[in-house]
C-alpha positions in Angstrom: -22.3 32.2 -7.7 -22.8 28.6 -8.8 -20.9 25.6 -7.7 -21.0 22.5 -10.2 -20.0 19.5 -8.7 -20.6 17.2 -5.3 -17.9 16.1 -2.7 -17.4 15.5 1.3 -17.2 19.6 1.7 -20.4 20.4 0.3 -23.1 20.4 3.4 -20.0 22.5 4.3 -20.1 25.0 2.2 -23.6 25.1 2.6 -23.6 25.7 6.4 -21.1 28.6 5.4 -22.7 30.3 2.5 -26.0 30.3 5.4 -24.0 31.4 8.1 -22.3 34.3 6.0 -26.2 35.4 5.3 -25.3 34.6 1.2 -27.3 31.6 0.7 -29.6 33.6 -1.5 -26.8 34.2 -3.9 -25.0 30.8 -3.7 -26.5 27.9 -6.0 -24.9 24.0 -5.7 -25.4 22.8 -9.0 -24.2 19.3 -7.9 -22.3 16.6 -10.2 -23.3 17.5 -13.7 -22.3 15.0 -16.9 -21.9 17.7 -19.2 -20.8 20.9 -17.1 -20.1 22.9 -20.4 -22.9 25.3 -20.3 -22.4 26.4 -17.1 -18.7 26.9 -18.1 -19.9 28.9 -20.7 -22.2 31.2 -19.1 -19.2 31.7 -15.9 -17.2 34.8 -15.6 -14.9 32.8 -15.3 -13.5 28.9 -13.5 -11.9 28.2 -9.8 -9.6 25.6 -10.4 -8.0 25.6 -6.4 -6.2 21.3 -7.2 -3.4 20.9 -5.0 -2.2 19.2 -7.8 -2.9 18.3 -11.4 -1.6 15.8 -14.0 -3.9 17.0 -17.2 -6.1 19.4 -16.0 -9.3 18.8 -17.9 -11.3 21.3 -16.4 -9.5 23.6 -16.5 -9.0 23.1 -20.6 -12.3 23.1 -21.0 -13.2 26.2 -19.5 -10.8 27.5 -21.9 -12.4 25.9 -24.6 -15.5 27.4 -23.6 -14.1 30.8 -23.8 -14.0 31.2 -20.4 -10.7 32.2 -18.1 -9.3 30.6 -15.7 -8.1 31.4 -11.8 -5.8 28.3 -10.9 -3.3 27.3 -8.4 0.1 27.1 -9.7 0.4 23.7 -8.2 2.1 20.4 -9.9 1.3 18.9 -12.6 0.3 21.0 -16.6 -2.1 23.7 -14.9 1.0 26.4 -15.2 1.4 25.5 -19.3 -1.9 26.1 -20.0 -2.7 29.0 -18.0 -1.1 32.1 -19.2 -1.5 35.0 -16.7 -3.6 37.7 -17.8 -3.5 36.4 -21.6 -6.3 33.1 -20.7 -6.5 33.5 -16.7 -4.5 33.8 -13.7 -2.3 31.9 -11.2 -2.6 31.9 -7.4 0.4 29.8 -5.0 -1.1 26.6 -4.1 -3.0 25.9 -0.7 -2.8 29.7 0.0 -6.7 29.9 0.2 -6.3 33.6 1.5 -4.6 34.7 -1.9 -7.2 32.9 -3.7 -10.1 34.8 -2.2 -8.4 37.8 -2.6 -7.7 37.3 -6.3 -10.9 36.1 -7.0 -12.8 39.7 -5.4 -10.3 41.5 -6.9 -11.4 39.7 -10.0 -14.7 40.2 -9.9 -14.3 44.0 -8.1 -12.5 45.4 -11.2 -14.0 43.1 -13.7 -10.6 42.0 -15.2 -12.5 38.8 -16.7 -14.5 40.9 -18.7 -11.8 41.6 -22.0 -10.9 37.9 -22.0 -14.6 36.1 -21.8 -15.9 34.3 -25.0 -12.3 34.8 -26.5 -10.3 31.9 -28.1 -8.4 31.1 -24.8 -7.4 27.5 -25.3 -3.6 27.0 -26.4 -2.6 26.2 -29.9 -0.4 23.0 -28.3 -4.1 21.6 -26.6 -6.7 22.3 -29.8 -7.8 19.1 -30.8 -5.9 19.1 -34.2 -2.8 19.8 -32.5 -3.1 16.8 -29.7 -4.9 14.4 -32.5 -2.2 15.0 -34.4 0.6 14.6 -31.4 -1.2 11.0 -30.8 -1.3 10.3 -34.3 2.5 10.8 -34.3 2.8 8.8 -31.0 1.2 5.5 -31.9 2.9 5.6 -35.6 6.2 5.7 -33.5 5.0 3.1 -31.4 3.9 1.0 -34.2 7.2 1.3 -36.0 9.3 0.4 -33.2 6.9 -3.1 -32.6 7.9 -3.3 -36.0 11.3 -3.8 -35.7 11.0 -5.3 -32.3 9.3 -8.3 -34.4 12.1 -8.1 -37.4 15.1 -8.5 -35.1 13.1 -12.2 -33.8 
């Protein structure tokens, strides 16, 4: 198991993955720039937010062709993730479900038909949200527009 990124809770999870006698088989990647390859390479992505606006990471695992296991917490994580189609949902802050979905996960390998597929959304493919902004900010423009006319 490999854990990309850095925060308060990792000399934690250290002292745990040491203490369980799995060191061994636990790397901390720490805070990487470009996390992609290792998205890549993952069955598949823990995404355990308490709550989400946009998650990115979560997209971008998807984008990498890999699935997702995500709370279903506030915020877009829910419209993206598509149980059993691009990864799974788990109740928010109920860390004993998540631990159990993610060994039954990896126990029966349910990962395995859905890595290196096209998992990403056709609303969040880059042509799609380009062309949502593009949209946007022509709106926007057009009402300045007549904002300006009616002075």
């Amino acid at each position: 198991m490999t854990i990309v990124g850095d925060g308060p809770e990792r000399s934690l999870l250290q002292g745990l993955s040491a203490e369980l006698g799995i060191s061994g088989e636990v790397t901390f990647a720490g805070q990487r720039e470009a996390p992609y390859p290792y998205m890549a390479r993952a069955d598949f992505l823990v995404c355990p937010s308490r709550w989400e606006g946009s998650p990115n990471a979560v997209l971008e695992s998807l984008a990498c062709g890999t699935p997702v296991l995500a709370s279903d917490c506030p915020g877009g994580t829910a419209e993206i993730v598509d149980p059993d189609k691009n990864g799974w949902l788990v109740p928010a802050e109920d860390w004993r479900v998540l631990g159990e979905k993610m060994i039954g996960i990896l126990a029966d390998r349910s990962w395995v038909p859905l890595k290196g597929k096209d998992l990403l959304p056709e609303d969040y493919r880059m042509e799609n949200v380009v062309k949502r902004w593009k949209e946007v900010l022509l709106e926007t423009c057009k009402k300045k527009e007549l904002l300006l006319q009616r002075r």
